[in-house]
Jmol script that loads the backbone (N, CA, C; Angstrom):
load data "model"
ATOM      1  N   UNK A   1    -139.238 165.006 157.758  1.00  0.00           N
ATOM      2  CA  UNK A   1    -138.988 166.343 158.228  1.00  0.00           C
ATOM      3  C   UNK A   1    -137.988 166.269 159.382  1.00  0.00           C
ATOM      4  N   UNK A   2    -137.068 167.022 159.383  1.00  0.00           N
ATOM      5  CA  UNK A   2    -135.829 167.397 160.427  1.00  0.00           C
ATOM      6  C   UNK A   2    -136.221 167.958 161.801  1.00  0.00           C
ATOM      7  N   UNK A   3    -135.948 167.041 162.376  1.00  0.00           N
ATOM      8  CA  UNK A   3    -136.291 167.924 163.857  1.00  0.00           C
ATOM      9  C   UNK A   3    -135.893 169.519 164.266  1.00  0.00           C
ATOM     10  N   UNK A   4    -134.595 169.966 163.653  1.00  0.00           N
ATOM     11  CA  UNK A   4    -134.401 170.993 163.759  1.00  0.00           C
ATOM     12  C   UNK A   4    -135.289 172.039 162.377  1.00  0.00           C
ATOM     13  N   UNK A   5    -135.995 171.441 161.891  1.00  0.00           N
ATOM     14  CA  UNK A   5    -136.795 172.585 161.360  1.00  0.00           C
ATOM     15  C   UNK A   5    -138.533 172.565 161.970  1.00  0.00           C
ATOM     16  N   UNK A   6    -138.848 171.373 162.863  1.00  0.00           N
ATOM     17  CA  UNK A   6    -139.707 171.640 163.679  1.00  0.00           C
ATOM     18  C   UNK A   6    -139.304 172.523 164.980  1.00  0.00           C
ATOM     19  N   UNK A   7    -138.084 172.654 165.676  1.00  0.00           N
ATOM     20  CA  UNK A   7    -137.745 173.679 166.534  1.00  0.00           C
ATOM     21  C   UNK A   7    -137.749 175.171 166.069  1.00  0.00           C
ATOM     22  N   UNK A   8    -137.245 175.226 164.651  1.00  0.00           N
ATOM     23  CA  UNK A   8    -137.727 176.328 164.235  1.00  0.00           C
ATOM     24  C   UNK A   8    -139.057 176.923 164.187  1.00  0.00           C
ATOM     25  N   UNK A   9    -139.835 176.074 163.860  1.00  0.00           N
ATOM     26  CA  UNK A   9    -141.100 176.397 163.596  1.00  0.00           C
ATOM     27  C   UNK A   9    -141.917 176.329 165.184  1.00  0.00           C
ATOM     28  N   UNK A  10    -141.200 176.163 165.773  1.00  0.00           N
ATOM     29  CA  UNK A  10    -141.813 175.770 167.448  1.00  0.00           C
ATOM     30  C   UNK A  10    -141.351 177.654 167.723  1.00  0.00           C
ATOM     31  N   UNK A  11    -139.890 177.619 167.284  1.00  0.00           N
ATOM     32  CA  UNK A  11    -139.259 179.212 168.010  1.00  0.00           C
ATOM     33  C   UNK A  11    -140.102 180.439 167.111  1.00  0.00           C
ATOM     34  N   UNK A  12    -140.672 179.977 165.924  1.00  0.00           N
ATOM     35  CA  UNK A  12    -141.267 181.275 165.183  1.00  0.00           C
ATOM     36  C   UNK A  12    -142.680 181.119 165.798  1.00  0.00           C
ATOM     37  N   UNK A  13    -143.470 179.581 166.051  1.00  0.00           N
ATOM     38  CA  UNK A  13    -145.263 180.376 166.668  1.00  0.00           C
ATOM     39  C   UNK A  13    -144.913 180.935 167.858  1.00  0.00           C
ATOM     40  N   UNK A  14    -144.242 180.370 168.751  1.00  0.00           N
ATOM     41  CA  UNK A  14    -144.267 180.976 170.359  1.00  0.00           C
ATOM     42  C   UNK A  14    -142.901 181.361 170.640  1.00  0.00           C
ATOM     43  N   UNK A  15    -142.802 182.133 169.835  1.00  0.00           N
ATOM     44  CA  UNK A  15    -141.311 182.948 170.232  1.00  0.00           C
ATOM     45  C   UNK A  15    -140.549 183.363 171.820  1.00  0.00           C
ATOM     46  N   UNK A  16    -142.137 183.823 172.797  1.00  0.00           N
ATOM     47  CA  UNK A  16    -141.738 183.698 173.998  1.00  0.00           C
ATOM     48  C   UNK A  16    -141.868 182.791 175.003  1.00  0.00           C
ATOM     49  N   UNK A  17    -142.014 181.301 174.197  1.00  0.00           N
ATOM     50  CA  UNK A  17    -141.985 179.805 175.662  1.00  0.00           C
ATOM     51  C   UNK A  17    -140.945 179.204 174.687  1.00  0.00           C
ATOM     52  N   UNK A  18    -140.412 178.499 175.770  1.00  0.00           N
ATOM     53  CA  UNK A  18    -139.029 177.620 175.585  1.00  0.00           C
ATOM     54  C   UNK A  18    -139.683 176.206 175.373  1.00  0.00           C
ATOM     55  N   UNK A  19    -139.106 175.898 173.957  1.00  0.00           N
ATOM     56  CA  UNK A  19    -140.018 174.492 173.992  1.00  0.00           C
ATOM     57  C   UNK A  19    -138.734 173.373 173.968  1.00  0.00           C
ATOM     58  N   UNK A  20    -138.758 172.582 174.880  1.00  0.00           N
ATOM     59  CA  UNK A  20    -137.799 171.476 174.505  1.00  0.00           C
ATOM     60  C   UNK A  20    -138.177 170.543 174.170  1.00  0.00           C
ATOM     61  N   UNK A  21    -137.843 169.659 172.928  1.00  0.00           N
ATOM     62  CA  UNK A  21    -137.948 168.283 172.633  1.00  0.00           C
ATOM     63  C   UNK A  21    -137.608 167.271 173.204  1.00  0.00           C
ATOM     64  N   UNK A  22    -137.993 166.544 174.016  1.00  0.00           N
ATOM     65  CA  UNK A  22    -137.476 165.593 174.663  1.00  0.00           C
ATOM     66  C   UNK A  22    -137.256 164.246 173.513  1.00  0.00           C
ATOM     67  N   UNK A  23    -138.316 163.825 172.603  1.00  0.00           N
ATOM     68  CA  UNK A  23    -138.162 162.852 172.425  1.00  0.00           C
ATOM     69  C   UNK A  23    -138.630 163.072 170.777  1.00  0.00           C
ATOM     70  N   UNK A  24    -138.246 162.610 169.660  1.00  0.00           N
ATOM     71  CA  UNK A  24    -138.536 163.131 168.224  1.00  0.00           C
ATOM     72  C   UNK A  24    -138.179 161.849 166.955  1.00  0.00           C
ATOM     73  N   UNK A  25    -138.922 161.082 166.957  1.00  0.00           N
ATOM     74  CA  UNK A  25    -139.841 160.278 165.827  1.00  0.00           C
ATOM     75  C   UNK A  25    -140.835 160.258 164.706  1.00  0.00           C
ATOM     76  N   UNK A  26    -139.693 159.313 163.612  1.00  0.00           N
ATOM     77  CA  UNK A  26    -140.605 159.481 162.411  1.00  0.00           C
ATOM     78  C   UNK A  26    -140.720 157.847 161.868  1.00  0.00           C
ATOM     79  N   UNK A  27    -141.901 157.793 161.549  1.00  0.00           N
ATOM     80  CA  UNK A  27    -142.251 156.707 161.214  1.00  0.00           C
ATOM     81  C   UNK A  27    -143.022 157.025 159.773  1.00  0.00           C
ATOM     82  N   UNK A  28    -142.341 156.160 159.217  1.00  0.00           N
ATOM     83  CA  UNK A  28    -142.705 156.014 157.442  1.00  0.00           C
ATOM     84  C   UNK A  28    -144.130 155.540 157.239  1.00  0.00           C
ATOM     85  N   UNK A  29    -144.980 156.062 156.397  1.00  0.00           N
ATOM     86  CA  UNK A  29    -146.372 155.458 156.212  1.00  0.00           C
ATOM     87  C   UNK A  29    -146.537 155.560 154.834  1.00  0.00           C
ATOM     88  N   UNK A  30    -147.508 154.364 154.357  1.00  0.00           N
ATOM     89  CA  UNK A  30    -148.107 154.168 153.235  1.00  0.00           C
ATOM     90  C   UNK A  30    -149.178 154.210 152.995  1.00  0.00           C
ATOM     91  N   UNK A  31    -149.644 154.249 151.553  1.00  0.00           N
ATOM     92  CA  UNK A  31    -151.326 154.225 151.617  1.00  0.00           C
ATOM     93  C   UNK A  31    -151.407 153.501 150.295  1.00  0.00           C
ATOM     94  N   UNK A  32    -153.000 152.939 150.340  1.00  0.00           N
ATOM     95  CA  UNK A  32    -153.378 152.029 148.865  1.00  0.00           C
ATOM     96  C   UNK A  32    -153.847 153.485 148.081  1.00  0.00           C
ATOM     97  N   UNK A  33    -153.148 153.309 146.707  1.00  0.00           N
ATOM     98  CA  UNK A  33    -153.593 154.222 145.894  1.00  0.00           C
ATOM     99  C   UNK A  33    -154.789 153.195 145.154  1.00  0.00           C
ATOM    100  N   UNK A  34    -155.008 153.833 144.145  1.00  0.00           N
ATOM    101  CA  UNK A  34    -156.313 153.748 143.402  1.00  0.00           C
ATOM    102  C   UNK A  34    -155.563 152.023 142.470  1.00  0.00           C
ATOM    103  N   UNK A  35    -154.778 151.664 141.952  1.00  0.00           N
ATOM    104  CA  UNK A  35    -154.647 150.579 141.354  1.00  0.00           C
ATOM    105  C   UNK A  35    -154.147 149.112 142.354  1.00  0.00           C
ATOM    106  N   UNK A  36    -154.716 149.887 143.716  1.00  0.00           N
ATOM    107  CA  UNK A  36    -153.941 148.773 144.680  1.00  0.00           C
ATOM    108  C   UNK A  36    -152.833 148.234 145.013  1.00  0.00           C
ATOM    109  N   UNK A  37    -152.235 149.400 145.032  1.00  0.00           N
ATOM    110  CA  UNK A  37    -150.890 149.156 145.171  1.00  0.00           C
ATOM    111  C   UNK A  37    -150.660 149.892 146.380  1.00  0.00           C
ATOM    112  N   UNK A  38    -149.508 150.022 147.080  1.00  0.00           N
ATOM    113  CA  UNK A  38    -148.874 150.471 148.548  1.00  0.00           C
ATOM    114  C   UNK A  38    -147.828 151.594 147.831  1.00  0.00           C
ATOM    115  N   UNK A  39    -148.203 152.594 148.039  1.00  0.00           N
ATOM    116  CA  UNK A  39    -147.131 153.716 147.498  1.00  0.00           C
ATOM    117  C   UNK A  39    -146.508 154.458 149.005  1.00  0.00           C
ATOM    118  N   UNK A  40    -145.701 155.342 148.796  1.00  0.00           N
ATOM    119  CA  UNK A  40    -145.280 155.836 150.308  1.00  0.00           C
ATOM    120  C   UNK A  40    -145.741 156.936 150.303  1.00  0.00           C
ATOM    121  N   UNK A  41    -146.246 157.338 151.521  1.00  0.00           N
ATOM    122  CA  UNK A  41    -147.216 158.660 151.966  1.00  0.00           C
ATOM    123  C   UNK A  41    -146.284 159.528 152.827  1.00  0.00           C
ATOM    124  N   UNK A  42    -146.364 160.718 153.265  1.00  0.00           N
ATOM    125  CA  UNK A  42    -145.815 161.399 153.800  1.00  0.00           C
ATOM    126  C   UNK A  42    -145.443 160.628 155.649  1.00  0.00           C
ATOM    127  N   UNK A  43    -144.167 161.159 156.572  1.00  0.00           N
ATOM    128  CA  UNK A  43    -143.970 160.343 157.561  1.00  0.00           C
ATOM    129  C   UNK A  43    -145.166 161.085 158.253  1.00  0.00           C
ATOM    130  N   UNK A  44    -145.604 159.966 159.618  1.00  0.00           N
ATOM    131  CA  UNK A  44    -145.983 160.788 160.818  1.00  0.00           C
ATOM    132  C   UNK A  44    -144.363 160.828 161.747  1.00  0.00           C
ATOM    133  N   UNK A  45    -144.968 161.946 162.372  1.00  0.00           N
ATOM    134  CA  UNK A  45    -144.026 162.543 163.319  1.00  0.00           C
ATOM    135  C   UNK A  45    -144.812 162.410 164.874  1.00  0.00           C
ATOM    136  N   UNK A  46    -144.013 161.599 165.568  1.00  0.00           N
ATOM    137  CA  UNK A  46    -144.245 161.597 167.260  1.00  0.00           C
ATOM    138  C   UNK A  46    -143.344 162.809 167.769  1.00  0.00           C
ATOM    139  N   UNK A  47    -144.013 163.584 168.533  1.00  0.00           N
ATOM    140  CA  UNK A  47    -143.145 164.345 169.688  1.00  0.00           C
ATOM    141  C   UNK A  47    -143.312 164.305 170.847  1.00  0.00           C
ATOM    142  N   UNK A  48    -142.402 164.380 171.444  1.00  0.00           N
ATOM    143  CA  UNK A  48    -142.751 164.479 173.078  1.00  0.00           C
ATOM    144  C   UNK A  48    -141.866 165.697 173.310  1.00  0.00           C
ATOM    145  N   UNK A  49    -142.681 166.645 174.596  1.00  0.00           N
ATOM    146  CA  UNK A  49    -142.245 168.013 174.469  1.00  0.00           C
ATOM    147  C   UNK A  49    -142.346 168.433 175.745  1.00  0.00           C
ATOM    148  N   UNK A  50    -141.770 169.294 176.201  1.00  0.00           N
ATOM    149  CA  UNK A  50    -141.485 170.446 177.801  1.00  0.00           C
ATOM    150  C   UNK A  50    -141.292 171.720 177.571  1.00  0.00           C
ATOM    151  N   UNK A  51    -142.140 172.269 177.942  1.00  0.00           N
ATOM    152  CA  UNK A  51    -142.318 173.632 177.796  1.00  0.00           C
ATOM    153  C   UNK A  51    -142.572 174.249 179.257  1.00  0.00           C
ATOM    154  N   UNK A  52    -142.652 176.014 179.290  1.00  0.00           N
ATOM    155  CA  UNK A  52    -143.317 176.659 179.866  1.00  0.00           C
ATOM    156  C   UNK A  52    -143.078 176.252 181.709  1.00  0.00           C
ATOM    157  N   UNK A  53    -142.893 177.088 182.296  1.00  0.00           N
ATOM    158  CA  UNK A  53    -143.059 176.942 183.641  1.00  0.00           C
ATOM    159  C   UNK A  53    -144.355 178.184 183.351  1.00  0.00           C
ATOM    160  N   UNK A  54    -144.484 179.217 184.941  1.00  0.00           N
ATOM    161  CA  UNK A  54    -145.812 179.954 185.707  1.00  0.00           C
ATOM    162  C   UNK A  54    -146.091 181.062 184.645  1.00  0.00           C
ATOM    163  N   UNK A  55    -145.126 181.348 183.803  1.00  0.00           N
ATOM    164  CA  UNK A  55    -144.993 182.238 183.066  1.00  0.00           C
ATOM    165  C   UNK A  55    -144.633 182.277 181.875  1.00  0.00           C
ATOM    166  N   UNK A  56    -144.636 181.425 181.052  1.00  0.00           N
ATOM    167  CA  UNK A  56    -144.757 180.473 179.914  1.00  0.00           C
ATOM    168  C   UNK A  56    -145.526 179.594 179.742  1.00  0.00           C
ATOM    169  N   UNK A  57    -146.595 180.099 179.128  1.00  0.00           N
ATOM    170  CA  UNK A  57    -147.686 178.831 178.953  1.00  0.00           C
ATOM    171  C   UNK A  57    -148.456 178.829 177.433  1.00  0.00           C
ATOM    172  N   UNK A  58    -148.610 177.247 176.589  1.00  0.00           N
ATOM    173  CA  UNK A  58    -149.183 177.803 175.447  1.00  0.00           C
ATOM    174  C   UNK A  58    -150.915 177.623 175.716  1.00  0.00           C
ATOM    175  N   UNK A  59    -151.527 178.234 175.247  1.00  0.00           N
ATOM    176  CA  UNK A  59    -152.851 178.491 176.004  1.00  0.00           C
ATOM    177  C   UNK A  59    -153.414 177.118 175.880  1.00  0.00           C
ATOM    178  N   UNK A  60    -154.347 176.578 176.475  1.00  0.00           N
ATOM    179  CA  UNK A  60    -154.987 175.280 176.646  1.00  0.00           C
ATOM    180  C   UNK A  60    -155.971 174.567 175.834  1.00  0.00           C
ATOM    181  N   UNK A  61    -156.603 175.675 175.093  1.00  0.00           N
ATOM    182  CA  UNK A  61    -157.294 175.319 173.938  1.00  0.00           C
ATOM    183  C   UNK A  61    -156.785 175.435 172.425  1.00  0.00           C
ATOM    184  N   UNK A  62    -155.667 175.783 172.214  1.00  0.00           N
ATOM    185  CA  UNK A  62    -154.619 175.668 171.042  1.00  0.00           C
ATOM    186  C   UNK A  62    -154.047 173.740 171.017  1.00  0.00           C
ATOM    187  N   UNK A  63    -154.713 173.465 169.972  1.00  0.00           N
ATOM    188  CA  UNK A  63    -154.248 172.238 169.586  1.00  0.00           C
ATOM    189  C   UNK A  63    -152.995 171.890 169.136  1.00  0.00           C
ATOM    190  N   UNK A  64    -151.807 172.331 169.433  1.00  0.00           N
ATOM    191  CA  UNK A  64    -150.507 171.770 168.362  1.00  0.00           C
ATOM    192  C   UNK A  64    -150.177 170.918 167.563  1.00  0.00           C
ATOM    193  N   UNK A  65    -150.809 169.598 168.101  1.00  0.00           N
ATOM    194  CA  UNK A  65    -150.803 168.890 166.719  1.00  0.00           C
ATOM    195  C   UNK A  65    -151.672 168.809 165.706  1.00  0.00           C
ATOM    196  N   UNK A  66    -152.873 169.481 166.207  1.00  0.00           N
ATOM    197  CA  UNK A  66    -153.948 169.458 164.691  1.00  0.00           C
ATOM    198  C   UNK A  66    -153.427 170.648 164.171  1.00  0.00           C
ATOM    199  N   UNK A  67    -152.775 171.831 164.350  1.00  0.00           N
ATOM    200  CA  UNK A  67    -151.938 172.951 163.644  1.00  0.00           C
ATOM    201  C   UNK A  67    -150.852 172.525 163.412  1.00  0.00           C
ATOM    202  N   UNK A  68    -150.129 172.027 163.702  1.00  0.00           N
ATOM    203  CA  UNK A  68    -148.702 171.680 162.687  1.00  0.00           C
ATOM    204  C   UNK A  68    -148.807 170.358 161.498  1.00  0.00           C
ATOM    205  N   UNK A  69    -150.035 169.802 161.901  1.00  0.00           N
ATOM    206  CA  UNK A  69    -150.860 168.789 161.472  1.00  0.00           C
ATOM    207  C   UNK A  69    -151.256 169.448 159.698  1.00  0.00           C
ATOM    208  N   UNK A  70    -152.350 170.238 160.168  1.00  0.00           N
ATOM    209  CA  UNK A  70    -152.624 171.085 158.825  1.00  0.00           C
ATOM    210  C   UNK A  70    -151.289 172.252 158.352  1.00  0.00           C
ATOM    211  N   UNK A  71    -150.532 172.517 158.808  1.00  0.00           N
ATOM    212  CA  UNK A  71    -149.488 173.478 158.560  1.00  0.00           C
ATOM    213  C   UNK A  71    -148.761 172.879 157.537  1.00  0.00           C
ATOM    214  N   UNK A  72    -148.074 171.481 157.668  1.00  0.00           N
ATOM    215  CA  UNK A  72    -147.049 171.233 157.294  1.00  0.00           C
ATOM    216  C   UNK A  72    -147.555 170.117 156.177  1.00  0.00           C
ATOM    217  N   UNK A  73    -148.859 169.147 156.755  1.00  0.00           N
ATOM    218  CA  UNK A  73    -149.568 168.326 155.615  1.00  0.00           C
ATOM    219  C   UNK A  73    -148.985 166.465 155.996  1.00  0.00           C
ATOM    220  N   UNK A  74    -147.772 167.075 157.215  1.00  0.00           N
ATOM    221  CA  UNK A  74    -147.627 165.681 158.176  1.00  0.00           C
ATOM    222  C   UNK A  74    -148.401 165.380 159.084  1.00  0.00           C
ATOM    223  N   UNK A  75    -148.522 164.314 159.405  1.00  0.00           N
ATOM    224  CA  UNK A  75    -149.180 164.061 160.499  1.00  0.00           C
ATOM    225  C   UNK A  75    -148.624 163.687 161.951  1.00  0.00           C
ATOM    226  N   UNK A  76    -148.915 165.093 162.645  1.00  0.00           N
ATOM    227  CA  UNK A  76    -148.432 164.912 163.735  1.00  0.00           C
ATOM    228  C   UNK A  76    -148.847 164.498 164.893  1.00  0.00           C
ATOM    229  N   UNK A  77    -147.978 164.014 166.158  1.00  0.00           N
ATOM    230  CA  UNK A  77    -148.700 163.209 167.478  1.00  0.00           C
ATOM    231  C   UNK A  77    -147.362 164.060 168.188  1.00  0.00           C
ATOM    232  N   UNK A  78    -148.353 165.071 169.346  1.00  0.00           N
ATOM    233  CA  UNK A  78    -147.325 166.090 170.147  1.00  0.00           C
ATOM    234  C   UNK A  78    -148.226 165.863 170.993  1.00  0.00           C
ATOM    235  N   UNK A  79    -147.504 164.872 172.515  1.00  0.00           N
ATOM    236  CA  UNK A  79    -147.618 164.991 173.485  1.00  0.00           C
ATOM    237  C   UNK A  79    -146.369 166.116 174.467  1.00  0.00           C
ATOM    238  N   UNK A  80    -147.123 166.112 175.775  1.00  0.00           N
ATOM    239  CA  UNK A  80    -146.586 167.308 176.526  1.00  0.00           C
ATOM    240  C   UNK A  80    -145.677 165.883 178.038  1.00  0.00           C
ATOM    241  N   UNK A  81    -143.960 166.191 178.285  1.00  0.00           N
ATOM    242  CA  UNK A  81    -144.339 165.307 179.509  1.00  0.00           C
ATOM    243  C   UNK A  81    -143.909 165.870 180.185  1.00  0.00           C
TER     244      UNK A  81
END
end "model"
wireframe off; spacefill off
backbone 0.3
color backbone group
């Protein structure tokens, strides 16, 4: 997945906080299917992210990566620095 279609999808949930990407990684993963073999699985995605000053904030109990997690069917890792 393209980083610029995770910014999209960053500018359509919270249309009013500014999210910047600082840092945006994909790492290829595999899994054993059923005949034991190593097939390729969807990437995980690392983010590292800056958002929000006093008046921009995404609320504290909203998980972002377990929602873009189930959204998209990647597996995501979105830290804040």
């Amino acid at each position: 997945m393209k980083q610029e279609f995770v910014e999209k999808m960053f500018k359509t949930i919270f249309s009013d906080v500014k999210i910047d990407i600082v840092s945006y990684e994909v790492l290829e993963r595999n899994q054993l299917n059923e005949n034991n073999e190593w097939v390729k699985d969807l990437p995980a995605i690392f983010i590292q992210i800056r958002y929000g000053n006093d008046n921009e904030t995404i609320p504290n109990n909203f998980n972002l990566t377990e929602y873009l997690t189930n959204l998209t069917g990647h597996e995501f890792s979105i830290s804040r620095v």
